[in-house]
N, CA, C and O atoms as a DFTB+ gen file, in Angstrom:
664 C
 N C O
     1  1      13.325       4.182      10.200
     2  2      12.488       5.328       9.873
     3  2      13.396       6.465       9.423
     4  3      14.537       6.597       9.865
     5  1      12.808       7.334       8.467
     6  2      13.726       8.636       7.729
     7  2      13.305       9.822       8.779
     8  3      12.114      10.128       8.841
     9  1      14.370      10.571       9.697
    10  2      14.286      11.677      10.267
    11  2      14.657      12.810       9.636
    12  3      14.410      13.952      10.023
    13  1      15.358      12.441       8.490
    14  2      15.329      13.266       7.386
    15  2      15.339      13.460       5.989
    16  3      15.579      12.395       5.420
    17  1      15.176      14.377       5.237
    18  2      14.896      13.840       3.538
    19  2      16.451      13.280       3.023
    20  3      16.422      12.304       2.273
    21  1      17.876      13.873       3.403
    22  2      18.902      13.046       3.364
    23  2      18.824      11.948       3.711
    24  3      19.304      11.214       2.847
    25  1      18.349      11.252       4.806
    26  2      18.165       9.815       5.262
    27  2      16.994       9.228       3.792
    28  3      17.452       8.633       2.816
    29  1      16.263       9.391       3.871
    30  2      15.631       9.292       2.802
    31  2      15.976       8.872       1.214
    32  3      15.879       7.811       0.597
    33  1      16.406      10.160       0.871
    34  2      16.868       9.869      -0.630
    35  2      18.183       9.203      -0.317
    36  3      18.402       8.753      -1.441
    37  1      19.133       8.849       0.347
    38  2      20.239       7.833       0.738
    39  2      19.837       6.598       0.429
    40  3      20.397       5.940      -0.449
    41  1      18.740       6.128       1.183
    42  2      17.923       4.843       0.747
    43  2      17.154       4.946      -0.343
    44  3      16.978       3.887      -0.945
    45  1      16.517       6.143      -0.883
    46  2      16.156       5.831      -2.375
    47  2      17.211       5.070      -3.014
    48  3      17.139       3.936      -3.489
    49  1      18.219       5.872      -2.955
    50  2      19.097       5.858      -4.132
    51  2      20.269       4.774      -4.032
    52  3      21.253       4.845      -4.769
    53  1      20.147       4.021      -3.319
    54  2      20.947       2.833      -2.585
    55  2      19.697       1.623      -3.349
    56  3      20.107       0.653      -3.986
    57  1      18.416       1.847      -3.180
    58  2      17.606       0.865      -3.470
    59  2      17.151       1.175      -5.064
    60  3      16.429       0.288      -5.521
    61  1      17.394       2.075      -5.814
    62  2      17.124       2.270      -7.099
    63  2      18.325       1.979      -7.815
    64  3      18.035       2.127      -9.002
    65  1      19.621       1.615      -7.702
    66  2      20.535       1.244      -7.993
    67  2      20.370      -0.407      -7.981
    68  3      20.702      -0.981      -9.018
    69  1      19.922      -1.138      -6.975
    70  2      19.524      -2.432      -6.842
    71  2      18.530      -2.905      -8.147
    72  3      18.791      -3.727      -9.025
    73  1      16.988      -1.883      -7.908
    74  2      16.028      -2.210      -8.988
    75  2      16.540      -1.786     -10.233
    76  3      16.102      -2.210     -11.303
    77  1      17.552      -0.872     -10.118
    78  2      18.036      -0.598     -11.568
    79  2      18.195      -1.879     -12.245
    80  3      17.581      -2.434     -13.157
    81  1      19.599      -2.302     -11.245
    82  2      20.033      -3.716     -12.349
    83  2      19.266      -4.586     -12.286
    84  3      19.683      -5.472     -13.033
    85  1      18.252      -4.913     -11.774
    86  2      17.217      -6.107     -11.820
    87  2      16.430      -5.647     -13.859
    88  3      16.327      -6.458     -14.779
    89  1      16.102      -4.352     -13.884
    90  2      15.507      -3.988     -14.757
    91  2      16.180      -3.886     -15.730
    92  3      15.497      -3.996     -16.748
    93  1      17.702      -3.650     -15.998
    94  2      18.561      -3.754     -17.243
    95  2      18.563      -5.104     -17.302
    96  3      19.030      -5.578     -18.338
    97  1      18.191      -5.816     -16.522
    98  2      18.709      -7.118     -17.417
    99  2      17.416      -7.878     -17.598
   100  3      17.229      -9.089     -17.720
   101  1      16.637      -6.944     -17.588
   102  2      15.047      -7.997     -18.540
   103  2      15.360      -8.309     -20.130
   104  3      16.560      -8.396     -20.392
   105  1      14.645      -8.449     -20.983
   106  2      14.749      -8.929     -22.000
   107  2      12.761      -8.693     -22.456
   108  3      11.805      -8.647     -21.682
   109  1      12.782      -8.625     -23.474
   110  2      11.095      -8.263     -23.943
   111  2      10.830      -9.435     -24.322
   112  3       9.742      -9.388     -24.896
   113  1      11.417     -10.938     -24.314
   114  2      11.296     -11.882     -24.445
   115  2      10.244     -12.606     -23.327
   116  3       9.288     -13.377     -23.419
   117  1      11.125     -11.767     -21.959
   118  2      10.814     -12.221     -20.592
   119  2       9.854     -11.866     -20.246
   120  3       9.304     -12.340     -19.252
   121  1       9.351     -10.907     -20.974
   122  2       8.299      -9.863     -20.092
   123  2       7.293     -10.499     -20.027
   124  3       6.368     -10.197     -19.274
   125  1       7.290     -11.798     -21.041
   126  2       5.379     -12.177     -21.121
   127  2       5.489     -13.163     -20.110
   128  3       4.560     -13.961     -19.987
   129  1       6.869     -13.266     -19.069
   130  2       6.478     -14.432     -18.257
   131  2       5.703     -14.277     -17.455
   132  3       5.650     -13.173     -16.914
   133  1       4.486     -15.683     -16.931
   134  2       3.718     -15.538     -15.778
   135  2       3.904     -16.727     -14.798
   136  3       4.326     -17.853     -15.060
   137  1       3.586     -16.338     -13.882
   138  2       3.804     -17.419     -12.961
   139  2       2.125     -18.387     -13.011
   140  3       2.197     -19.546     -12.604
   141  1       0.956     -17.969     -13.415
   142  2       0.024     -18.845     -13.794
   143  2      -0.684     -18.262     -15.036
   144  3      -0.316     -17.165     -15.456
   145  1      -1.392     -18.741     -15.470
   146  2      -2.304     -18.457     -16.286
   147  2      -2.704     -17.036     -16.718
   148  3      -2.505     -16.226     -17.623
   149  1      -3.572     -17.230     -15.240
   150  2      -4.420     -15.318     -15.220
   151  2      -3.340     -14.845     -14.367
   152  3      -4.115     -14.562     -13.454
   153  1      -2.297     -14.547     -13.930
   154  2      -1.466     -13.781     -13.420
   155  2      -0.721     -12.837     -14.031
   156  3      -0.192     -13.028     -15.126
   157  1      -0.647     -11.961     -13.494
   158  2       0.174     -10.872     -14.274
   159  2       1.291     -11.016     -14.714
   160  3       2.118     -11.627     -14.037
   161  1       1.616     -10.509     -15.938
   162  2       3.026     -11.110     -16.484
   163  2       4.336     -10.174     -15.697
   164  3       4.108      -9.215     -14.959
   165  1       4.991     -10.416     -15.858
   166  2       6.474     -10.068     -15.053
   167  2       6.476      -8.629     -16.085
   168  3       6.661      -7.594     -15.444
   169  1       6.329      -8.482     -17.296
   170  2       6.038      -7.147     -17.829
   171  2       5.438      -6.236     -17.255
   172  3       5.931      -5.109     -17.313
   173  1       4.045      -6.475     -16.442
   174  2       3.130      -5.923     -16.155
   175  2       4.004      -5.625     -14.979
   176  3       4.578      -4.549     -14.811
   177  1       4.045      -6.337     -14.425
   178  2       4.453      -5.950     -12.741
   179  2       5.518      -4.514     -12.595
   180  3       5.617      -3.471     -11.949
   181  1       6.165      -5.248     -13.622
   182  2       7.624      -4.118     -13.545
   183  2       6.648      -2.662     -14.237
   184  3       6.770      -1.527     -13.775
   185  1       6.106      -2.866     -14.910
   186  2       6.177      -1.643     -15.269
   187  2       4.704      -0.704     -14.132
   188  3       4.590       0.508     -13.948
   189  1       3.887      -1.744     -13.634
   190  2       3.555      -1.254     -12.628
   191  2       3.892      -0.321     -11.799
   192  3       3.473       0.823     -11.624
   193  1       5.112      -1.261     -11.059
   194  2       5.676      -0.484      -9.703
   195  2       6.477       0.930     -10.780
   196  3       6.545       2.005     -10.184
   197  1       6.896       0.920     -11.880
   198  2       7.532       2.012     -12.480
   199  2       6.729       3.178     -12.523
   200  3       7.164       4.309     -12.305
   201  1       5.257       2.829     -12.878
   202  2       4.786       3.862     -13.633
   203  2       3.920       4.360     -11.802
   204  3       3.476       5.493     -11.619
   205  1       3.874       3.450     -10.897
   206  2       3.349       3.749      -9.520
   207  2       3.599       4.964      -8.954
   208  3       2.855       5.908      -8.688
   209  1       4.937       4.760      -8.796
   210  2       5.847       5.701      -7.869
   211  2       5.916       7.089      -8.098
   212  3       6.438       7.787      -7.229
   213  1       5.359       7.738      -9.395
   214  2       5.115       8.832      -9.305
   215  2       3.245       9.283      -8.659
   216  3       2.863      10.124      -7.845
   217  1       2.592       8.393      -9.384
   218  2       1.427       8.569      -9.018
   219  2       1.305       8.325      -6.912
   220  3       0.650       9.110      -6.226
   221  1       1.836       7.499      -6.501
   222  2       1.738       7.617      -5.346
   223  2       2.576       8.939      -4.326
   224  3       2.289       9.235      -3.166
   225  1       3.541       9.493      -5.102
   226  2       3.949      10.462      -4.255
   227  2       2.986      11.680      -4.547
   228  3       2.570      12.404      -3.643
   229  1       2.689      11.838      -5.785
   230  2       1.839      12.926      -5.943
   231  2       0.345      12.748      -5.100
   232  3      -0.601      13.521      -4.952
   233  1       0.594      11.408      -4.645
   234  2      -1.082      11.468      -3.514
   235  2      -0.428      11.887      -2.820
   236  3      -0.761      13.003      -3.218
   237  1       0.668      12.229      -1.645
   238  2       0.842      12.643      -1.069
   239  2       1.660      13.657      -1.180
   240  3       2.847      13.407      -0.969
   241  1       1.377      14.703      -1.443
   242  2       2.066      16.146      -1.740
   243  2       3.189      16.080      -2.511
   244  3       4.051      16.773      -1.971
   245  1       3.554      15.627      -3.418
   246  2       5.076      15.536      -3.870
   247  2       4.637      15.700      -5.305
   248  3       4.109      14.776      -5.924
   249  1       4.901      17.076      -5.905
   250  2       4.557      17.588      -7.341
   251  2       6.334      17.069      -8.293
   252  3       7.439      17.605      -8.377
   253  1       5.665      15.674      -8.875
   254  2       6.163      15.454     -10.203
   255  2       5.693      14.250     -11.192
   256  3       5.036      13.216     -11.067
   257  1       6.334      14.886     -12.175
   258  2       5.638      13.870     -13.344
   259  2       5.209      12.988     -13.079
   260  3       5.814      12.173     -12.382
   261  1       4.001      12.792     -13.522
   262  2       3.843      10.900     -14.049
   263  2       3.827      10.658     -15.195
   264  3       3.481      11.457     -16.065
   265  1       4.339       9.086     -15.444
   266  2       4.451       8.569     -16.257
   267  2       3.487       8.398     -17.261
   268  3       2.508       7.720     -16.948
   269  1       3.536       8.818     -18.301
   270  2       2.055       8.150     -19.286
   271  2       2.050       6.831     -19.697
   272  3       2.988       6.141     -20.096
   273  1       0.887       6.564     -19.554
   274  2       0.684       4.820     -19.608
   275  2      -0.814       4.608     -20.246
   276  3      -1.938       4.956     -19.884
   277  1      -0.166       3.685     -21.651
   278  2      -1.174       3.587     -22.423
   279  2      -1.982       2.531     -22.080
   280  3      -3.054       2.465     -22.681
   281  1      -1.690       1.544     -21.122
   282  2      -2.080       0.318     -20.827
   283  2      -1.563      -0.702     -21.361
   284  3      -1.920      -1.790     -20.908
   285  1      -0.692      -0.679     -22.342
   286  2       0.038      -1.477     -23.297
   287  2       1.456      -1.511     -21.972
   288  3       1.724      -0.562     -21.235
   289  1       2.224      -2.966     -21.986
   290  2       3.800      -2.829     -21.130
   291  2       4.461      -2.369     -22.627
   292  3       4.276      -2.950     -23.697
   293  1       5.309      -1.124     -22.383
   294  2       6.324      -1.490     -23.317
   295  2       7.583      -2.157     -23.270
   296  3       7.681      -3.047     -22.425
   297  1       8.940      -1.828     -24.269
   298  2       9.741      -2.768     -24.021
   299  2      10.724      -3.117     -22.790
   300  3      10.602      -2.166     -22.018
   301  1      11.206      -3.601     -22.507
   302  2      12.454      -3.903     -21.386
   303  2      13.168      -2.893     -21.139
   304  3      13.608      -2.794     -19.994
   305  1      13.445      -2.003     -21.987
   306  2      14.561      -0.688     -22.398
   307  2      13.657       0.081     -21.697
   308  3      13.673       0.532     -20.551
   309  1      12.622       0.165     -22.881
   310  2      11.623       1.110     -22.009
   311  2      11.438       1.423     -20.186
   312  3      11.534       2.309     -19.337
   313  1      11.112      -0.012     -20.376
   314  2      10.514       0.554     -18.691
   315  2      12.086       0.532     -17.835
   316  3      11.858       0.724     -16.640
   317  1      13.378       0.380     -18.064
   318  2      14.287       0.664     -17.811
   319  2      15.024       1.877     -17.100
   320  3      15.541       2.294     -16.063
   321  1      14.619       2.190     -18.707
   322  2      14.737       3.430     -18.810
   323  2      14.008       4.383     -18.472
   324  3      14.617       5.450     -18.396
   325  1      12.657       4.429     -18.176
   326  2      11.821       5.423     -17.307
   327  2      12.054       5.020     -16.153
   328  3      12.401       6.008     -15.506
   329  1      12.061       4.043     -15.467
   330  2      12.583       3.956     -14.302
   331  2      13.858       4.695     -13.888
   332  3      13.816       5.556     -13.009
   333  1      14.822       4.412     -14.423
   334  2      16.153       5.695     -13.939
   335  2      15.554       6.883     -14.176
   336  3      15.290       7.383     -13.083
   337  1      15.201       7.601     -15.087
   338  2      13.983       9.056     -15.084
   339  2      13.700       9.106     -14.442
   340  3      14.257      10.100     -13.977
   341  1      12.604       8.491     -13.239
   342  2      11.808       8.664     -12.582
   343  2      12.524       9.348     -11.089
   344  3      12.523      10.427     -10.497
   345  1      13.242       7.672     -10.894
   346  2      14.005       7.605      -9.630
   347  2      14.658       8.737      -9.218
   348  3      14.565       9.229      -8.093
   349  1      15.595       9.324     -10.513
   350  2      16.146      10.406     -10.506
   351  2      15.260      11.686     -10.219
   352  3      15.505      12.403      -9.248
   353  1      14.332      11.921     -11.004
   354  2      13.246      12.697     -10.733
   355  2      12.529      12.927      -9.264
   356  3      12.033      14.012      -8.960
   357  1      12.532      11.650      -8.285
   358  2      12.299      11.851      -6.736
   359  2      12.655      12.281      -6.310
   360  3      12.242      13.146      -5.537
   361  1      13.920      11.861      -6.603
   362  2      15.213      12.605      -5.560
   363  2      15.148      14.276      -5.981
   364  3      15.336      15.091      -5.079
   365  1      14.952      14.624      -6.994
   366  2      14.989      16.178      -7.591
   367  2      14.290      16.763      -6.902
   368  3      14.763      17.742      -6.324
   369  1      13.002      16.430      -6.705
   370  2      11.630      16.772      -6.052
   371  2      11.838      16.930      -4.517
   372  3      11.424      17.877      -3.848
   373  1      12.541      15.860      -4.063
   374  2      12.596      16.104      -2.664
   375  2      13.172      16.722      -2.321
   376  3      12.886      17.213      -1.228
   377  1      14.515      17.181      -3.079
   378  2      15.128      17.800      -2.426
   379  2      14.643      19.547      -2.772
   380  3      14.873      20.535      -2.075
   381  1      14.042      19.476      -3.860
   382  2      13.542      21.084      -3.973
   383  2      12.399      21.291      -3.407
   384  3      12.052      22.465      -3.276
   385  1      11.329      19.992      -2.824
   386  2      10.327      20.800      -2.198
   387  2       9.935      20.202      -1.080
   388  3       8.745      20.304      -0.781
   389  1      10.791      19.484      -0.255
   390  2      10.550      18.648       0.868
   391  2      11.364      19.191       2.217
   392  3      12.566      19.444       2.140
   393  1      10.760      19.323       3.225
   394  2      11.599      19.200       4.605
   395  2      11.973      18.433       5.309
   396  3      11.374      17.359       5.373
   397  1      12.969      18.648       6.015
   398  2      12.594      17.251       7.589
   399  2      11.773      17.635       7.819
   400  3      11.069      16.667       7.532
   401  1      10.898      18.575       8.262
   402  2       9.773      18.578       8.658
   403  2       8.553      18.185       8.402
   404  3       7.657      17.740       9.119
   405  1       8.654      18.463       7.015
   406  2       7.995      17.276       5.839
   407  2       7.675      16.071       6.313
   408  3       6.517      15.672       6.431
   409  1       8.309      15.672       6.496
   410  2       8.676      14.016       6.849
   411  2       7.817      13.648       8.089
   412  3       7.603      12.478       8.405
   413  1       7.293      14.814       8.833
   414  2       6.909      14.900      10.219
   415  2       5.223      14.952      10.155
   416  3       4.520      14.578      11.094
   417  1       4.733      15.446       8.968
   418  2       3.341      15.403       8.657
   419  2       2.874      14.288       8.560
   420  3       3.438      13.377       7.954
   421  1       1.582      14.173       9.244
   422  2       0.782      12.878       9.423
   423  2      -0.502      13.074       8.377
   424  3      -1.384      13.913       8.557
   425  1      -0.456      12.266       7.395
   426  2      -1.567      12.161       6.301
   427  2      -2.464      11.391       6.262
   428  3      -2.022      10.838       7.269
   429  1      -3.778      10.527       5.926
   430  2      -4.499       9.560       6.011
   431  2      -3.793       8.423       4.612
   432  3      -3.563       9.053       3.580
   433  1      -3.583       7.430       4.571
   434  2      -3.004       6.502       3.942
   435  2      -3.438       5.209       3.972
   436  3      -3.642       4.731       5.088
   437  1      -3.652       4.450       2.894
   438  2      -4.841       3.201       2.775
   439  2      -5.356       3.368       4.333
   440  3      -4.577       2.727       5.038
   441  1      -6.247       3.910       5.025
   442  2      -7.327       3.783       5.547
   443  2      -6.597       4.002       6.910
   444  3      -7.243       3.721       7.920
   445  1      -5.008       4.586       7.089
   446  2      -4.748       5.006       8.388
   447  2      -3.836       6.147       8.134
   448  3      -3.271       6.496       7.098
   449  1      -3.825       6.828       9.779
   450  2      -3.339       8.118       9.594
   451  2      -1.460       8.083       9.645
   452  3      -1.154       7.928      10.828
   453  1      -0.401       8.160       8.912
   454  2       0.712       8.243       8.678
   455  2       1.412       9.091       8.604
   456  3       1.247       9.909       7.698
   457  1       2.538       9.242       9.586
   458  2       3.545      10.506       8.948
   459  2       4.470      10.141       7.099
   460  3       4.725       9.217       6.327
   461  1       4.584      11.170       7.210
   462  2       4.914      11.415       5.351
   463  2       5.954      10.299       5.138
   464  3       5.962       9.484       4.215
   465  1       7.140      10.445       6.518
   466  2       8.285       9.513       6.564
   467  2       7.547       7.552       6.157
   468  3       7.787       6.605       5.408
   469  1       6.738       7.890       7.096
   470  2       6.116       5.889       7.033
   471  2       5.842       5.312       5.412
   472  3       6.057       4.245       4.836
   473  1       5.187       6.772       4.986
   474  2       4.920       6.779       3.826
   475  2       5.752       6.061       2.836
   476  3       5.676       5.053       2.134
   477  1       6.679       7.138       3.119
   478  2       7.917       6.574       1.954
   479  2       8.760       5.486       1.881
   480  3       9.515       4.958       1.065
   481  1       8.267       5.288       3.326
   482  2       9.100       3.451       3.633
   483  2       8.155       2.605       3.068
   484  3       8.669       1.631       2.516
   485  1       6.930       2.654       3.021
   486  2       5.726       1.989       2.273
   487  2       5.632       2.064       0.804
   488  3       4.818       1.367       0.199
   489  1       6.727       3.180      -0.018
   490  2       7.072       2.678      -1.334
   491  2       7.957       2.116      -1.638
   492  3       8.084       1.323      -2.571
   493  1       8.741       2.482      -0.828
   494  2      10.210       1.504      -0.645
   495  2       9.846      -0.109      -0.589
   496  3      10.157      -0.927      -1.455
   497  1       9.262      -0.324       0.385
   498  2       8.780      -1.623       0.497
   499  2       7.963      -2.097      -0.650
   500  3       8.264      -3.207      -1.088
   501  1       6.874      -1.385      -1.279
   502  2       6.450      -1.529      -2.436
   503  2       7.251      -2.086      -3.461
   504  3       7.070      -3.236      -3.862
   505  1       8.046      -1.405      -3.867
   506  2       8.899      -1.532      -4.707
   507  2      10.022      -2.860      -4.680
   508  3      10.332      -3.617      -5.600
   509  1      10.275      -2.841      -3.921
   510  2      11.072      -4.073      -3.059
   511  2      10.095      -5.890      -2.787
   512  3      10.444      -7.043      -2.530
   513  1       9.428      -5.518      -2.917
   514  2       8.133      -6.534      -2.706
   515  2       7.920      -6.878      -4.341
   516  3       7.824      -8.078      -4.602
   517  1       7.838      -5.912      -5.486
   518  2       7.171      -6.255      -6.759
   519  2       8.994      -6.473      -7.413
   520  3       9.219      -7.325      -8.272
   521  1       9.804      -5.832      -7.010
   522  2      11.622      -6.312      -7.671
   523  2      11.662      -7.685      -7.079
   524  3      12.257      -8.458      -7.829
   525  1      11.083      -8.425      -5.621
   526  2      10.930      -9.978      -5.539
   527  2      10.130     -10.352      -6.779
   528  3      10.633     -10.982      -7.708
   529  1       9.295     -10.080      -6.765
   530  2       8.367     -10.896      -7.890
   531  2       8.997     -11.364      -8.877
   532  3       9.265     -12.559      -9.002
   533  1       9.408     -10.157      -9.966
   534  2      10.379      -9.988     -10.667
   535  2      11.264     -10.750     -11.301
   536  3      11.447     -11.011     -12.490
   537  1      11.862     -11.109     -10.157
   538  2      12.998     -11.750     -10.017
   539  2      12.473     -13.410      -9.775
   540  3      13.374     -14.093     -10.261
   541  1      11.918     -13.879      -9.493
   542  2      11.477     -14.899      -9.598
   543  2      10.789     -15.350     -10.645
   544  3      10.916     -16.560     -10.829
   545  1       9.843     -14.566     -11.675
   546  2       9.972     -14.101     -13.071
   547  2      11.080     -14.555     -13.795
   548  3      11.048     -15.572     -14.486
   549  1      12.274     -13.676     -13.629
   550  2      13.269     -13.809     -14.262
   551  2      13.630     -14.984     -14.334
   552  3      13.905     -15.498     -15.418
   553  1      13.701     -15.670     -13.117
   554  2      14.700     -17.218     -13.120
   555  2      13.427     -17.811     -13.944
   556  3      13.746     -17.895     -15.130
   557  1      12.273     -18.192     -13.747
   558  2      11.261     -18.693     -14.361
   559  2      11.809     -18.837     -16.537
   560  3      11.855     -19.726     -17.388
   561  1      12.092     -17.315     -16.452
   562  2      12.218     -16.995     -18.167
   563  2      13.463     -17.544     -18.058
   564  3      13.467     -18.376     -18.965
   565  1      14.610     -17.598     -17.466
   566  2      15.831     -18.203     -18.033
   567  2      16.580     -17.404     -17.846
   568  3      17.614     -17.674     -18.458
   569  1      16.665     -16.301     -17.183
   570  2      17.474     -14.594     -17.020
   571  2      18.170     -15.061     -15.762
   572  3      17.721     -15.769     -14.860
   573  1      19.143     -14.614     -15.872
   574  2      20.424     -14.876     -14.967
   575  2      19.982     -13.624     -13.932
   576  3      19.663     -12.495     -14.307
   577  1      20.021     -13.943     -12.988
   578  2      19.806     -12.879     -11.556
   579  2      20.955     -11.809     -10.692
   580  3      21.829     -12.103      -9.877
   581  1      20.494     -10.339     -11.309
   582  2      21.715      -9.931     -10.678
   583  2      21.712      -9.728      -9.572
   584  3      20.642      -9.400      -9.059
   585  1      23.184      -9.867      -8.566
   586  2      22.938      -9.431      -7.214
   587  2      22.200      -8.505      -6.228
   588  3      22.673      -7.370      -6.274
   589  1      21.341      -8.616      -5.483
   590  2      20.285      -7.726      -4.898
   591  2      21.319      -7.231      -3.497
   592  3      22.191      -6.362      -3.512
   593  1      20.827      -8.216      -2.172
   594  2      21.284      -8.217      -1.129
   595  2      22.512      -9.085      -0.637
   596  3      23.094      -9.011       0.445
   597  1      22.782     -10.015      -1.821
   598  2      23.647     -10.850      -1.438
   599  2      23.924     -11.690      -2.846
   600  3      22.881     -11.712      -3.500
   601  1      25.226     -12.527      -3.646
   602  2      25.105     -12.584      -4.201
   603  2      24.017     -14.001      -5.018
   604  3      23.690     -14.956      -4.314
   605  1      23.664     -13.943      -6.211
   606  2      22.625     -14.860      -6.608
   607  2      23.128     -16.450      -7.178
   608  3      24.305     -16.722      -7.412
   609  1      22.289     -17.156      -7.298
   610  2      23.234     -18.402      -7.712
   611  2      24.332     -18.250      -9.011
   612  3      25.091     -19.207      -9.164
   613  1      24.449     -17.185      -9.887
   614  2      25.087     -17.002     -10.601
   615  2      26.238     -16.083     -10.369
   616  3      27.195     -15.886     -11.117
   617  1      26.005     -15.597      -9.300
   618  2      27.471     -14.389      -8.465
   619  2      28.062     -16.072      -8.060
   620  3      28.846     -16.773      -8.700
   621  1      27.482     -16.308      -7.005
   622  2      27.959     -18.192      -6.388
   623  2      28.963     -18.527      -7.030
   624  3      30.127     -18.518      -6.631
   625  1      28.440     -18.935      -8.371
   626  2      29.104     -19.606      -9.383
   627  2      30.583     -18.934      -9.811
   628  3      31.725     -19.387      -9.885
   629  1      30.036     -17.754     -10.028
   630  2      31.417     -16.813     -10.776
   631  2      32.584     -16.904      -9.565
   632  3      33.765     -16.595      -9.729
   633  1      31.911     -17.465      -8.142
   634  2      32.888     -16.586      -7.576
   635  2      33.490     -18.336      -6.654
   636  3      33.954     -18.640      -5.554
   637  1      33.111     -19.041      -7.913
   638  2      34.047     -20.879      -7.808
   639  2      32.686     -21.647      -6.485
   640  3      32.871     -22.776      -6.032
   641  1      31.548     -20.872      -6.106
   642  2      30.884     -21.917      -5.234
   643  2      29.834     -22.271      -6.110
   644  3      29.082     -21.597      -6.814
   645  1      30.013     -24.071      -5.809
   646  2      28.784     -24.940      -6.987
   647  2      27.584     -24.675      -6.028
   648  3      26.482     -24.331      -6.456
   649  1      27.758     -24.788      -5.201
   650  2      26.818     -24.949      -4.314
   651  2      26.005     -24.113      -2.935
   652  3      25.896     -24.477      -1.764
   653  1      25.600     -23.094      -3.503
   654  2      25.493     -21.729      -2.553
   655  2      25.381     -22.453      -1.113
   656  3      24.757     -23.501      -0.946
   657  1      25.979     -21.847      -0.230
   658  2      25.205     -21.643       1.527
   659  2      23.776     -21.665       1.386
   660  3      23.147     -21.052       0.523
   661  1      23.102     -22.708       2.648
   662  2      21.996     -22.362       2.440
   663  2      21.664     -21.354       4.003
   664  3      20.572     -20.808       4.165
């Protein structure tokens, strides 16, 4: 849990560095991948959780941009690249209009009452939940996987193991 907005944007910015490189290395090739039929394409998703994260802080008191979204995904670059905007943009916000104390307010949130802190672990996790998807996406399209939490069968490789630990 964040006891403070430093604790906080520490883990933003530790975990937007992660989704960063997941998102530089899409390809607009990749984007139309789906895992079925009617499922959302790996385009969609990403640019989902991108264009989310402003709209969900601004439900809860946090005045900044959102993203405009035509309903169309655009390209790989694109949503890339608004993503570092954005991310960067949280951290701006919090730190010019947020407290620890902040963090201490209890709000109503999908259908229960939450301090601001739970909150933000609930986009974190968001975000972290749709960069899995993603990424399983990716291997699907043929995209080499960059290291998240540990390295991927292609760190493995570089680094002489054929055969990852399981």
């Amino acid at each position: 849990m964040y006891s403070t907005v430093e604790n906080f944007i520490t883990e933003w910015e530790n975990e937007a560095v992660l989704t960063q490189k997941i998102l530089d290395s899409l390809t607009d090739e990749a984007l139309r991948q789906q895992v079925y039929a009617e499922g959302r394409t790996l385009g969609r998703i990403a640019w989902h959780f991108v264009t989310n994260i402003p709209e969900y802080l601004t439900e809860f008191g946090l005045l900044i941009d959102k993203v405009p979204d035509s309903g169309e995904v655009p390209s790989a670059e694109e949503i890339a690249e608004t993503f570092k905007t954005v991310s960067s943009n949280v951290t701006i916000a919090l730190k010019e209009q947020w407290t620890d104390e902040t963090l201490k307010q209890i709000k109503k949130a999908f259908g229960r009452m939450e301090s601001n802190a739970t909150i933000f672990m609930g986009l974190i996790k968001h975000i972290v939940h749709h960069r899995g998807q993603v990424t399983v996406l990716m291997r699907q399209a043929g995209l080499p996987i960059p290291a998240v939490y540990g390295p991927s069968r292609e760190g493995w490789m570089q680094m002489g193991v054929q055969t990852p630990p399981l």
